[in-house]
C-alpha positions as CSV (number, residue, x, y, z in Angstrom):
1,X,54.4,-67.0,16.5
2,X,53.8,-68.6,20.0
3,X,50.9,-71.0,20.2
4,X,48.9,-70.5,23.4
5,X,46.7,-73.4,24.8
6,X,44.2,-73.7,27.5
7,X,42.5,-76.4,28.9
8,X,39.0,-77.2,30.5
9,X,37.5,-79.9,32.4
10,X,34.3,-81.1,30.3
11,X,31.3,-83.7,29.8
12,X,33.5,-86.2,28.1
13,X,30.5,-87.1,25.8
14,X,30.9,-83.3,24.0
15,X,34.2,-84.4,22.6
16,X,32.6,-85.2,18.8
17,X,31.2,-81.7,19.0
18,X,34.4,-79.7,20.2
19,X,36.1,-81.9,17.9
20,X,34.4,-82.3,14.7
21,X,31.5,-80.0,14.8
22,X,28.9,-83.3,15.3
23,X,26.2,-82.4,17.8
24,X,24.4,-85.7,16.8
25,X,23.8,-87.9,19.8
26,X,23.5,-85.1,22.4
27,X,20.0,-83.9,23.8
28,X,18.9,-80.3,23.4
29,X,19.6,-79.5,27.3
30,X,23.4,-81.0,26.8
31,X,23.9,-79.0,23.4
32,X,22.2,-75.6,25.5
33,X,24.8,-76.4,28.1
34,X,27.6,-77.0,25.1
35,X,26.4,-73.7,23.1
36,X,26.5,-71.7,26.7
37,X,30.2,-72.7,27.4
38,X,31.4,-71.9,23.7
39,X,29.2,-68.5,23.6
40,X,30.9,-67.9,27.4
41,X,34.2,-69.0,27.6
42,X,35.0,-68.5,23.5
43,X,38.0,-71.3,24.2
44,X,39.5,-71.3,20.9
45,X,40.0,-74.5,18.6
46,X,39.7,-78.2,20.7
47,X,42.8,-79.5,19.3
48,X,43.0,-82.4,21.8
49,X,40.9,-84.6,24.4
50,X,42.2,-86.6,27.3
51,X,42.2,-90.2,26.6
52,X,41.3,-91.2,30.0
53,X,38.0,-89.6,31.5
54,X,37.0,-89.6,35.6
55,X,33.5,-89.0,37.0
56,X,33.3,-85.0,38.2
57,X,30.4,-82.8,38.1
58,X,29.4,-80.2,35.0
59,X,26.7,-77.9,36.4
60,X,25.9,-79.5,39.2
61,X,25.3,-82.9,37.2
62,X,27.4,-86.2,37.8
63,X,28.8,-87.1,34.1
64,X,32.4,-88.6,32.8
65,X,34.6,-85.7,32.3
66,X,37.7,-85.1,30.3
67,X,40.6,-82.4,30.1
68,X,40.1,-80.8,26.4
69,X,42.9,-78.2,25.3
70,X,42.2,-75.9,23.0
71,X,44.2,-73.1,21.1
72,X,43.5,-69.5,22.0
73,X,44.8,-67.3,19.8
């Protein structure tokens, strides 16, 4: 079986969400924002997150961002 990846461009500080399920720490506009993308995109399993992180934008808000890769099928 093939494993198929994709990644996305995300708010650097969801990576203990994506990653282990822990939505402590965010507020309840950034897990809205979090939930939205998951119900949206359905990206899979986050299996990794870039180790370096660069300002960008994430709905029209400035915020560190990372490339997160996640398994699709």
């Amino acid at each position: 079986m093939k494993v198929t990846t994709e990644t996305y461009n995300l708010p650097t500080y969801w990576a203990c969400a994506l990653i282990n399920g822990d939505y402590e720490g965010l507020t309840l506009d950034e897990e809205q924002d979090l939930n939205t993308f998951l119900k949206e995109e359905n990206p899979g399993y986050c299996v990794e997150v870039s180790e370096e992180s660069y300002f960008g934008r994430y709905n029209g808000l400035g915020c560190d961002m990372s490339t997160y890769t996640f398994i699709t099928n």
